[in-house]
N, C-alpha and C positions, 0 to 999 in steps of 0.2 A: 682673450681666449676664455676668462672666467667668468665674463659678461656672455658671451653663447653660451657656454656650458648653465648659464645661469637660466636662460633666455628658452632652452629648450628644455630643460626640467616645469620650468615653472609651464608652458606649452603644450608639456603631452600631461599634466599634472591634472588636468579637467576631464580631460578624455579619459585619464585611466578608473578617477576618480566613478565617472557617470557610466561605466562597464560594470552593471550588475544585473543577478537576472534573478526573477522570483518562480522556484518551485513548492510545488501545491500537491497534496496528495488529498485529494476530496472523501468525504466520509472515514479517514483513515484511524479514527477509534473504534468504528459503532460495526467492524465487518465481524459477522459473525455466521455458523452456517452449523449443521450438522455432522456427529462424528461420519468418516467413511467420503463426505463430500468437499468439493473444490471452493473456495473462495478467492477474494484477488481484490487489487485495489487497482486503479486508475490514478493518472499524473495530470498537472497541467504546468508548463512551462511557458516562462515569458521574458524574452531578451530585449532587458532594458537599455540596449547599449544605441547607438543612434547611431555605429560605424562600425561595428564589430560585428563579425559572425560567431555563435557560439554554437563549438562542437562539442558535444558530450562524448564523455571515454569509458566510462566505469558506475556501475552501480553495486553496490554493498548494503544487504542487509541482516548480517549476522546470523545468527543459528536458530533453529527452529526446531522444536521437542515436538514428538508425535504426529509430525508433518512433513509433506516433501515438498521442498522450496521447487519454484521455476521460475526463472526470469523472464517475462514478456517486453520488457525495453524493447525499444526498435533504434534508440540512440541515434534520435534525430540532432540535424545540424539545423539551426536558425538562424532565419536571419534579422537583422536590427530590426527592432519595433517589430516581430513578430511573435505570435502566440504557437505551441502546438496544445490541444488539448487532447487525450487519448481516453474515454472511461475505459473502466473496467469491463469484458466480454468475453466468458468462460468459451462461448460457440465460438468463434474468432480467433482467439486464441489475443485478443490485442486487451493492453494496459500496461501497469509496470512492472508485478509482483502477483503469482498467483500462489495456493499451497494446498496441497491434499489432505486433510486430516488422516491421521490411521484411523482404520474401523474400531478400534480398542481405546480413545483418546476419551479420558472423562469427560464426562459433561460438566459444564464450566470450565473447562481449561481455558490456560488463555497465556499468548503468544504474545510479546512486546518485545517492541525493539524502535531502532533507526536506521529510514533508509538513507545512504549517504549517496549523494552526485556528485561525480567529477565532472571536468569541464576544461575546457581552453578558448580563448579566444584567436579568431582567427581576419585579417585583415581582407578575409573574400571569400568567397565559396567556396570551401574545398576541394569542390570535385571540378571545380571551373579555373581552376590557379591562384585560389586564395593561398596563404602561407600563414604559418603559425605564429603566432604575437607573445599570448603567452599565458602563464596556468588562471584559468579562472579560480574564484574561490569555492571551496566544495560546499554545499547546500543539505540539507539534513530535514526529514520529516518524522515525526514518527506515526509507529501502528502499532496495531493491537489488533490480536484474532480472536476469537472465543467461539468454543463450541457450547451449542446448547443442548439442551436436553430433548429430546425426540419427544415430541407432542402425542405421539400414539401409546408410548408408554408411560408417560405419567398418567394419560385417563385412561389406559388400561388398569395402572396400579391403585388409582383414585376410586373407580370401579369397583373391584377386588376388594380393595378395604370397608366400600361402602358393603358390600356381600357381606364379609363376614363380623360386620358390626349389627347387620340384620338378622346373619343366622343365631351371633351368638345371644341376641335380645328373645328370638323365639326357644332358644332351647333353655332360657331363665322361665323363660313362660310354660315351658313344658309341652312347648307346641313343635317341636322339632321333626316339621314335614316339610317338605318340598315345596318353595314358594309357586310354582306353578299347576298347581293341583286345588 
């Protein structure tokens, strides 16, 4: 008996070993966007298993200041030696993670964290009579948001400062008229 028990450890010990899958969150430092406006990230997933379906169950990514989180997951089920990629698509509504900035959020802020994946393995397709085997291991990417500073108002301000670096040079000069005249 302790020769089988030996016999099918050592047996499913490959199989369980080579059930791993690799998620990828593409560009996931550099997303950045305007206070007031949407941004989002995109996933790609890829089940390394050569006999297992992998269902996804949960996605987590923590809290977000001056933002409103939405989750665009669609929690695909995969199958062995398959890929899903999904970008990022604010019109669509499809990726993994997207977030509103408030219209009040400095420029430079900046949002970090990690997205966490749950997961299960499953020995067939789920929705075809596949059955649960057992918890995948959770998977972890991180990101980062940042707003930037609205391009119309610094060369407005860049502007402005230029003006009054010009006025106050002519009123030394004692020429203090109307550059337009």
């Amino acid at each position: 008996m302790r020769n089988l028990l030996a016999t099918m450890f050592l047996a499913v010990l490959p199989v369980m070993a080579a059930d791993i899958y690799t998620f990828t969150v593409p560009n996931a430092v550099t997303v950045s966007t305007l206070a007031g406006f949407t941004t989002g990230w995109g996933y790609s997933l890829h089940n390394d298993s050569t006999s297992l379906w992998l269902v996804t169950t949960d996605l987590s990514a923590g809290t977000f200041q001056h933002a409103i989180p939405d989750v665009l997951f669609d929690f695909p089920d995969i199958a062995p030696g398959a890929t899903v990629t999904v970008p990022y698509n604010p019109v669509t509504g499809a990726g993994l993670y997207q977030i509103v900035w408030d219209t009040d959020t400095p420029a430079s802020f900046v949002n970090s964290g990690t997205f966490s994946l749950m997961a299960q393995w499953w020995n067939g397709d789920p929705v075809a009579g596949g059955s649960f085997v057992q918890n995948a291991p959770n998977a972890s990417q991180p990101y980062s948001a940042t707003v930037t500073p609205e391009p119309a108002t610094i060369t407005l301000m860049a502007l402005a400062g230029l003006l009054l670096v010009v006025l106050r040079a002519f009123r030394r000069r004692g020429e203090a008229r109307p550059l337009w005249t």
